[in-house]
MIDOSE-1310 file (N, C-alpha, C; in nm, 2 decimals, decimal comma, always signed):
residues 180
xxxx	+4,94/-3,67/+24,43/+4,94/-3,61/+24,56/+5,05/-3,67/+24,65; +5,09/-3,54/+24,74/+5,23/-3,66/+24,75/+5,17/-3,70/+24,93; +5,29/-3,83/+24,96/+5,26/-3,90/+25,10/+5,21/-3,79/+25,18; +5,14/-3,81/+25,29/+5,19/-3,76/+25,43/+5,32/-3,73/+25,46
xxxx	+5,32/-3,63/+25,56/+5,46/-3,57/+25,62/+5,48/-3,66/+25,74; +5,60/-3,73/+25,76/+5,61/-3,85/+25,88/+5,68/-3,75/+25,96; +5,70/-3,63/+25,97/+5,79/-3,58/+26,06/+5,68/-3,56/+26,21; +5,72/-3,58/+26,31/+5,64/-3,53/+26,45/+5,68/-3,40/+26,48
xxxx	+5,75/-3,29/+26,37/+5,66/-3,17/+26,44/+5,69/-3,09/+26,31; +5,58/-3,01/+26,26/+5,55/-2,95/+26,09/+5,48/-2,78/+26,13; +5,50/-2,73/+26,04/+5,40/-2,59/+26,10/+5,53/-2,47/+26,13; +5,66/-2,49/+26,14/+5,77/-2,40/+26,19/+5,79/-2,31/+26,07
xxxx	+5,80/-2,20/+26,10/+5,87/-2,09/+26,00/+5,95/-2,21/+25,91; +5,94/-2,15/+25,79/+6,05/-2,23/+25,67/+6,13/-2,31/+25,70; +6,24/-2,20/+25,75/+6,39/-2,22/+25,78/+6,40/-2,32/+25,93; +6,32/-2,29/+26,02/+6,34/-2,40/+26,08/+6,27/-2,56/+26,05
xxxx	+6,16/-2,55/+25,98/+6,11/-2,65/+25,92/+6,20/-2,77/+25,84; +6,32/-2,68/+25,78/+6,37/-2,73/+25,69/+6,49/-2,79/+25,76; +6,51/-2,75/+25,88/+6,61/-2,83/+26,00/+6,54/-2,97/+26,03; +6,35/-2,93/+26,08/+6,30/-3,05/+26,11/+6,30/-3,14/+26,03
xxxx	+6,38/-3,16/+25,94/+6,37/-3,26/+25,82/+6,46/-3,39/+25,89; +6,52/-3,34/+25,95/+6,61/-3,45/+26,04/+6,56/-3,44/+26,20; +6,52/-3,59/+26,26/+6,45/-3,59/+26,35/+6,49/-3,75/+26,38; +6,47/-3,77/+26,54/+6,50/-3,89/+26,62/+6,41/-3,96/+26,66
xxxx	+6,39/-4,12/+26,59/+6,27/-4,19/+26,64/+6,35/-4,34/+26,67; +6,34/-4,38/+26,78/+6,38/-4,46/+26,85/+6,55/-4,46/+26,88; +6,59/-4,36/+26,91/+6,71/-4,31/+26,93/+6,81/-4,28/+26,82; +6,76/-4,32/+26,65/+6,83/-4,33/+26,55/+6,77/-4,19/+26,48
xxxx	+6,86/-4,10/+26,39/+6,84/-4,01/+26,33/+6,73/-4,04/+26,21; +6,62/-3,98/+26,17/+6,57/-4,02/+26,04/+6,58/-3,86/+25,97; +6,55/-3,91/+25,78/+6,59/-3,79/+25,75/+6,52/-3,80/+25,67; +6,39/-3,70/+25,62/+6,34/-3,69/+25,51/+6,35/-3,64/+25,36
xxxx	+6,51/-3,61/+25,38/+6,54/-3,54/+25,25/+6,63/-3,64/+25,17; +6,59/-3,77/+25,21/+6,72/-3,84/+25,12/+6,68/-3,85/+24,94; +6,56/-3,82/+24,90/+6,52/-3,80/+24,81/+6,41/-3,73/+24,71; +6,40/-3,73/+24,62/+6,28/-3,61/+24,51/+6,19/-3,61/+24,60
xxxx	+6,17/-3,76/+24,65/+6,00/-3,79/+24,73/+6,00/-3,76/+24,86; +6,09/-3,74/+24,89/+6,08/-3,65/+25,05/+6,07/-3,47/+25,03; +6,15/-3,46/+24,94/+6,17/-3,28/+24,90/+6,06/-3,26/+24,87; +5,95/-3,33/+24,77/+5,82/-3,33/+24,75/+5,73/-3,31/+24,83
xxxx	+5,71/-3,40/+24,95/+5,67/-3,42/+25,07/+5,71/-3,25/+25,19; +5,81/-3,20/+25,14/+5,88/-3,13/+25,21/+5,82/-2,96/+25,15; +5,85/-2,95/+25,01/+5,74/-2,85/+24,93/+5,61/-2,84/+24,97; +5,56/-2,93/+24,94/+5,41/-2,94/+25,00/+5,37/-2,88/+25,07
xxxx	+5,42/-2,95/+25,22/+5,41/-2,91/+25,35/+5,42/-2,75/+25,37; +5,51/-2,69/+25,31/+5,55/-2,54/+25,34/+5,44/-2,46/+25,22; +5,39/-2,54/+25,10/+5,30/-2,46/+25,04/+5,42/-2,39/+24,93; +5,52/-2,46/+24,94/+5,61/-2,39/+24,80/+5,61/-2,49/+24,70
xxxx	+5,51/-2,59/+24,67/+5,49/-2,69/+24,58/+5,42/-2,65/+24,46; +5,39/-2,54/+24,46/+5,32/-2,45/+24,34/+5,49/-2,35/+24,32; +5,56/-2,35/+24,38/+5,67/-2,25/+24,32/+5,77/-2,29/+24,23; +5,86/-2,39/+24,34/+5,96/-2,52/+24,27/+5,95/-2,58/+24,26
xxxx	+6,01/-2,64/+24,15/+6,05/-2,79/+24,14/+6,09/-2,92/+24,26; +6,01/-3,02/+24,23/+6,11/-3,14/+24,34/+6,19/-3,20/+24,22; +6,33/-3,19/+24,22/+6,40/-3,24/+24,14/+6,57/-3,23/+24,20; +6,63/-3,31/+24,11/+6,80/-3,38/+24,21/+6,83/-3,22/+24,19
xxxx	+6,85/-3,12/+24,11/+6,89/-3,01/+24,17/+6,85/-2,92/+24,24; +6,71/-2,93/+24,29/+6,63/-2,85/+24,42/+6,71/-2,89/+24,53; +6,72/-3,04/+24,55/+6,70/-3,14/+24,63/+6,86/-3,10/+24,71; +6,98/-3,10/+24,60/+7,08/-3,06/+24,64/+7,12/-2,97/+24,70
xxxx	+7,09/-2,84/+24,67/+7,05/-2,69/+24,67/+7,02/-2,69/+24,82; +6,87/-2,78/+24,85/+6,84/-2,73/+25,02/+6,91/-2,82/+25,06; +6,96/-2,90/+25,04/+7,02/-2,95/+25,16/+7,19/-2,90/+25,19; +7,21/-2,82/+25,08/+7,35/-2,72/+25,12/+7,26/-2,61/+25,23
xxxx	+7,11/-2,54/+25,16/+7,09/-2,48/+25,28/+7,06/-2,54/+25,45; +6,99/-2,63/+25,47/+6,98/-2,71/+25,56/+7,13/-2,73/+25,66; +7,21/-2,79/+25,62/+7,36/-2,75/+25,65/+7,42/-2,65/+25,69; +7,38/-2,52/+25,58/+7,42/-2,41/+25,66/+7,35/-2,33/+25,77
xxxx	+7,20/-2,37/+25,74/+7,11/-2,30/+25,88/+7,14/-2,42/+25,99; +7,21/-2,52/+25,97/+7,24/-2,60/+26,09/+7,33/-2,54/+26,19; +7,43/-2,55/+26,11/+7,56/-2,45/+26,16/+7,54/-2,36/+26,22; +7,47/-2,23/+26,14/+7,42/-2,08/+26,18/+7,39/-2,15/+26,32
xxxx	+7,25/-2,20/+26,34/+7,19/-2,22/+26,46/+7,26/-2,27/+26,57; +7,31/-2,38/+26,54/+7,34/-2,45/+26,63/+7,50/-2,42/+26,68; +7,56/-2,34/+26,62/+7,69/-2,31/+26,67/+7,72/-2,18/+26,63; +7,62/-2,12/+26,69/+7,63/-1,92/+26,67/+7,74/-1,90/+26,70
xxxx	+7,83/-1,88/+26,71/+7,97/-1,82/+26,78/+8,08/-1,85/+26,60; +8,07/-1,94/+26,56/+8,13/-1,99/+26,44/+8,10/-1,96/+26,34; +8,19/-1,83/+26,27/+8,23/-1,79/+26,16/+8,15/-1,81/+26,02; +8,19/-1,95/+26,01/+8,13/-2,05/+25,89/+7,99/-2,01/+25,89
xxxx	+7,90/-2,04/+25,94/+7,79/-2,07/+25,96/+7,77/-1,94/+25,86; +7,75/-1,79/+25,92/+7,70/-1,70/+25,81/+7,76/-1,68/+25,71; +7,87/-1,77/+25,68/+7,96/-1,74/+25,59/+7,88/-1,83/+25,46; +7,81/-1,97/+25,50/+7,76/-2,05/+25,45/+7,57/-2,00/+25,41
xxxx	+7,54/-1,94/+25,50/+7,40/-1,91/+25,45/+7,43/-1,81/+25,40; +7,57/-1,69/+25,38/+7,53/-1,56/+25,25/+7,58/-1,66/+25,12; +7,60/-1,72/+25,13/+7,65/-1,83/+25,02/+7,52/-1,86/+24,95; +7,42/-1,90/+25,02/+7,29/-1,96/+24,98/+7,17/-1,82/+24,92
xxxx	+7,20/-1,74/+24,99/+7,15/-1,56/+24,94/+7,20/-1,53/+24,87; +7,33/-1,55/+24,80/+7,37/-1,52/+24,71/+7,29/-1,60/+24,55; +7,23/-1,70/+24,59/+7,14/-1,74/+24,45/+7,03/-1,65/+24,44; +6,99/-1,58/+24,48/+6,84/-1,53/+24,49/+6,89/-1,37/+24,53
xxxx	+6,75/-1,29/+24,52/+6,76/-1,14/+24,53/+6,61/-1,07/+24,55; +6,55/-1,00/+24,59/+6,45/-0,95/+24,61/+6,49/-0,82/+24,56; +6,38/-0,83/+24,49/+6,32/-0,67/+24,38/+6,20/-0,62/+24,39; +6,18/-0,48/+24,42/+6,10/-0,41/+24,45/+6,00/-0,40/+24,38
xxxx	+5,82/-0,40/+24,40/+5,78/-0,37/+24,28/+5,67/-0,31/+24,33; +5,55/-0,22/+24,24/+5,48/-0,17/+24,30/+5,35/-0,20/+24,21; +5,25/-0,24/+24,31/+5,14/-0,32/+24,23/+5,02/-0,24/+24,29; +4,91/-0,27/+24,22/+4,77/-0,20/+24,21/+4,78/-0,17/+24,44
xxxx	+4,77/-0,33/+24,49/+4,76/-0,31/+24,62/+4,86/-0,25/+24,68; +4,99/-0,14/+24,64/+5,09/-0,10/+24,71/+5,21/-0,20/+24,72; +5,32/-0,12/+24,78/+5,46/-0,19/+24,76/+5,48/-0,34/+24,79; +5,55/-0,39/+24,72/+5,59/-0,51/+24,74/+5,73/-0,57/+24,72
xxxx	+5,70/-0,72/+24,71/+5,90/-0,79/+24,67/+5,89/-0,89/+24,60; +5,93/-0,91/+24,51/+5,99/-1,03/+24,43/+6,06/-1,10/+24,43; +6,11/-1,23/+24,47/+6,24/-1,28/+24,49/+6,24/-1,33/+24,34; +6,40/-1,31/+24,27/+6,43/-1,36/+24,15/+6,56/-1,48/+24,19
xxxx	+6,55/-1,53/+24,10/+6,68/-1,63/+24,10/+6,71/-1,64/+23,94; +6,85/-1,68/+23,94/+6,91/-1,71/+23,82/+6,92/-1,83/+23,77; +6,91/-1,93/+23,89/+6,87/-2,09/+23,82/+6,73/-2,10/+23,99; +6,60/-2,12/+23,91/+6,50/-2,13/+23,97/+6,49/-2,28/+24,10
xxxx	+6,64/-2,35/+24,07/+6,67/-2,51/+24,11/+6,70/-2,43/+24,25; +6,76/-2,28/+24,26/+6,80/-2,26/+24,39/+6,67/-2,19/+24,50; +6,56/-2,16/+24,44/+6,46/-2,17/+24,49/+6,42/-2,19/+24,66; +6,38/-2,26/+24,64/+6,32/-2,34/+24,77/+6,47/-2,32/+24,90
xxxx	+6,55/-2,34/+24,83/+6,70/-2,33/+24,93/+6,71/-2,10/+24,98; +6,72/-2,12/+24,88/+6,69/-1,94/+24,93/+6,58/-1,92/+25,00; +6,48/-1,93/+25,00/+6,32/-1,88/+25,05/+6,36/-1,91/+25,22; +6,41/-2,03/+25,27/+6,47/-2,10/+25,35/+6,61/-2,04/+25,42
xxxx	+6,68/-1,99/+25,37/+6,76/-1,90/+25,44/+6,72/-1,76/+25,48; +6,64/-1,71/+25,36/+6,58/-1,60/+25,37/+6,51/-1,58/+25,46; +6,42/-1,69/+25,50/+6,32/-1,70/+25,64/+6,41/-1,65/+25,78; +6,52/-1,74/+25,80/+6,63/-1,73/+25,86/+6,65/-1,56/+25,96
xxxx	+6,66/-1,52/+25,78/+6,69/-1,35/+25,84/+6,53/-1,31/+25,88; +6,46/-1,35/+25,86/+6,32/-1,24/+25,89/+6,32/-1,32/+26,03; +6,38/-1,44/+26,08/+6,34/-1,46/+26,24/+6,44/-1,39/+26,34; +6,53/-1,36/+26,20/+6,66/-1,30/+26,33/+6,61/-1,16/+26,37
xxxx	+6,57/-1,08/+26,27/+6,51/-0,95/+26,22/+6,40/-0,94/+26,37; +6,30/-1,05/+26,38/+6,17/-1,00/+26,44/+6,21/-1,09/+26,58; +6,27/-1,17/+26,65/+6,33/-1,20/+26,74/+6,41/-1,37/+26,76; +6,55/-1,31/+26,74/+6,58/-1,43/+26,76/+6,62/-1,50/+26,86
xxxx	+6,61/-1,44/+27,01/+6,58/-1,50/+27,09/+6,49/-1,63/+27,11; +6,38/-1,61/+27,03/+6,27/-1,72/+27,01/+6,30/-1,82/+26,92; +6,43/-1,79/+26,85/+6,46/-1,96/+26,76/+6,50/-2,04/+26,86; +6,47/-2,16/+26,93/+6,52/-2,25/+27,00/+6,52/-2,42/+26,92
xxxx	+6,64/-2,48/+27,02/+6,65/-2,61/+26,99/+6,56/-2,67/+27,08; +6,48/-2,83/+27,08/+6,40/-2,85/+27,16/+6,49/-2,90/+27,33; +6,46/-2,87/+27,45/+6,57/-2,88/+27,55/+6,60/-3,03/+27,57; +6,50/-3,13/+27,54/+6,54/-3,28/+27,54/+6,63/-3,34/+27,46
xxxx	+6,74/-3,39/+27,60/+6,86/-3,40/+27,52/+6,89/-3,52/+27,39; +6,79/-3,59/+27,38/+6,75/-3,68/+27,26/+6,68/-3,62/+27,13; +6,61/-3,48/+27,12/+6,57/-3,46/+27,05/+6,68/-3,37/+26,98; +6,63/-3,32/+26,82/+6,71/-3,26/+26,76/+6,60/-3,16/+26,67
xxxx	+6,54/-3,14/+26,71/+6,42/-3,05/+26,66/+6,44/-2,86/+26,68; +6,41/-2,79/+26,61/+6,37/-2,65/+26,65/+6,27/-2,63/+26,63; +6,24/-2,49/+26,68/+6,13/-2,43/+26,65/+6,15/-2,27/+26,76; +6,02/-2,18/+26,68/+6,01/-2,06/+26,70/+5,94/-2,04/+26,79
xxxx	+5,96/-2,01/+26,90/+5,86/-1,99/+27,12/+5,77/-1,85/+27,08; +5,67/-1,88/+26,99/+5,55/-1,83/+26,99/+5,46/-1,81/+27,12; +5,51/-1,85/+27,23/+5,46/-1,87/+27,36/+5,41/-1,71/+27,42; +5,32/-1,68/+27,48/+5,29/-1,51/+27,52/+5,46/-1,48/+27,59
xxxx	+5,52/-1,59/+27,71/+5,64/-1,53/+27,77/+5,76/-1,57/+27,70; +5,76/-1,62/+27,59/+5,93/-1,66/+27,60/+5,93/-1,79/+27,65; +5,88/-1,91/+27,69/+5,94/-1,97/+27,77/+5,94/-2,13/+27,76; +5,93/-2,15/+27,63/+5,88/-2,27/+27,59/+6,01/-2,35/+27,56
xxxx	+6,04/-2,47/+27,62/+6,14/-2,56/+27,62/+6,13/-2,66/+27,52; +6,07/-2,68/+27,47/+6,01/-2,85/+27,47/+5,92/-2,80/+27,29; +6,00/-2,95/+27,17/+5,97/-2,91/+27,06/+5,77/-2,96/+27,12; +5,76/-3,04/+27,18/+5,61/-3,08/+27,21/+5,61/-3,12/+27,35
xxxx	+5,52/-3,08/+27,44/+5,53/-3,09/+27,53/+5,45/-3,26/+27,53; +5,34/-3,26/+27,44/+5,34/-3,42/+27,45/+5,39/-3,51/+27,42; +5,49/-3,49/+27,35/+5,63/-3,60/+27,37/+5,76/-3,58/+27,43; +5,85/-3,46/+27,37/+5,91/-3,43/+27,45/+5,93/-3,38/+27,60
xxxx	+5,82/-3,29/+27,65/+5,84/-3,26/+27,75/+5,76/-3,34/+27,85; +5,68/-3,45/+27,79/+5,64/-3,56/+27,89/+5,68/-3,61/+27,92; +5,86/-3,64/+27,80/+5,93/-3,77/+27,84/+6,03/-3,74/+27,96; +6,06/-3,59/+27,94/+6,14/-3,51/+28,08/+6,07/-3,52/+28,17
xxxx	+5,96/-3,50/+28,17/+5,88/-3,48/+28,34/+5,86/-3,65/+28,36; +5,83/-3,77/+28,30/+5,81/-3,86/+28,37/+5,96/-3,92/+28,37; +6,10/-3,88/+28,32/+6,21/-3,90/+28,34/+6,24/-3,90/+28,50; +6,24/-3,77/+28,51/+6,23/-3,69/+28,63/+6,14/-3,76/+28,77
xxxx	+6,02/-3,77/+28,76/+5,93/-3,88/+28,82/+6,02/-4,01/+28,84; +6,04/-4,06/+28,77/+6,11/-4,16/+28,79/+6,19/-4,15/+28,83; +6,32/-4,11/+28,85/+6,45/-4,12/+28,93/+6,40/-4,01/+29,06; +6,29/-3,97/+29,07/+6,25/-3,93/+29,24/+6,20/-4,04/+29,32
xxxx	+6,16/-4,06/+29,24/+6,05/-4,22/+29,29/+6,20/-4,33/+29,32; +6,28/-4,35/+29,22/+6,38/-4,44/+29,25/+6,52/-4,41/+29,38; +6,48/-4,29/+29,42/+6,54/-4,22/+29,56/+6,48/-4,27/+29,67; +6,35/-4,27/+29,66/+6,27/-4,33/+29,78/+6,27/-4,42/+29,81
């Protein structure tokens, strides 16, 4: 059974999940993917641990995707970025099939190692598809988190309002308090 997930925020569509793999605790970057036993840890968590492999060539694979949904996201305007995630759709393909319960999709791959890296870009497009307005970075300028503003309005700043958005509002408190 593998570890616990040490990340402080889990539960994000795929594709952004697989950003949260890198995250900031005590002002230094931590990264869960530095090896099989993080990717492990990382499968799990998303429930694709019954699909792929945790092995050095999964392991490789997402973290070219990870990279490229970095980029996509975080620097929409730049070229590269979708140039790097059709790169990662290009291992994988969805094929149509039709089963007792009605239409469905298959995703196939030609080396199954690219797996878990496709499923993960792929997510990508289904958030751009259903609103990507709602993919946000967390607005604390110390954190490095995303996630999807599932919120009724739109309006959610903050990867956790109990850490991050505590740490802004008693930020804020403080330098009012330090005026007076």
């Amino acid at each position: 059974m593998p570890a616990t997930d040490p990340r402080p925020l889990v539960g994000e569509p795929v594709s952004l999940d697989l950003l949260n793999t890198r995250w900031m605790r005590d002002g230094e970057v931590q990264d869960l993917l530095t090896g099989v036993h993080g990717l492990r840890i990382w499968l799990a968590s998303n429930g694709l641990d019954g699909r792929f492999r945790a092995d050095a060539a999964s392991l490789d694979h997402l973290l070219t995707a990870r990279e490229a949904l970095t980029r996509v996201v975080d620097s929409p305007g730049d070229p590269a970025g979708p140039a790097r995630v059709d790169a990662v759709l290009g291992h994988g393909r969805i094929r149509a099939t039709l089963t007792t319960a009605g239409p469905g999709e298959q995703p196939e791959f030609e080396d199954v190692s690219w797996g878990a890296a496709w499923t993960a870009a792929r997510d990508y497009l289904d958030l751009l598809r259903t609103a990507p307005d709602r993919i946000r970075a967390c607005a604390h300028e110390a954190c490095i988190l995303h996630f999807f503003d599932t919120s009724r309005n739109g309006t959610r700043r903050w990867c956790s309002m109990a850490a991050c958005g505590n740490r802004a509002k008693a930020s804020r408190h403080y330098a009012r308090t330090r005026e007076n």
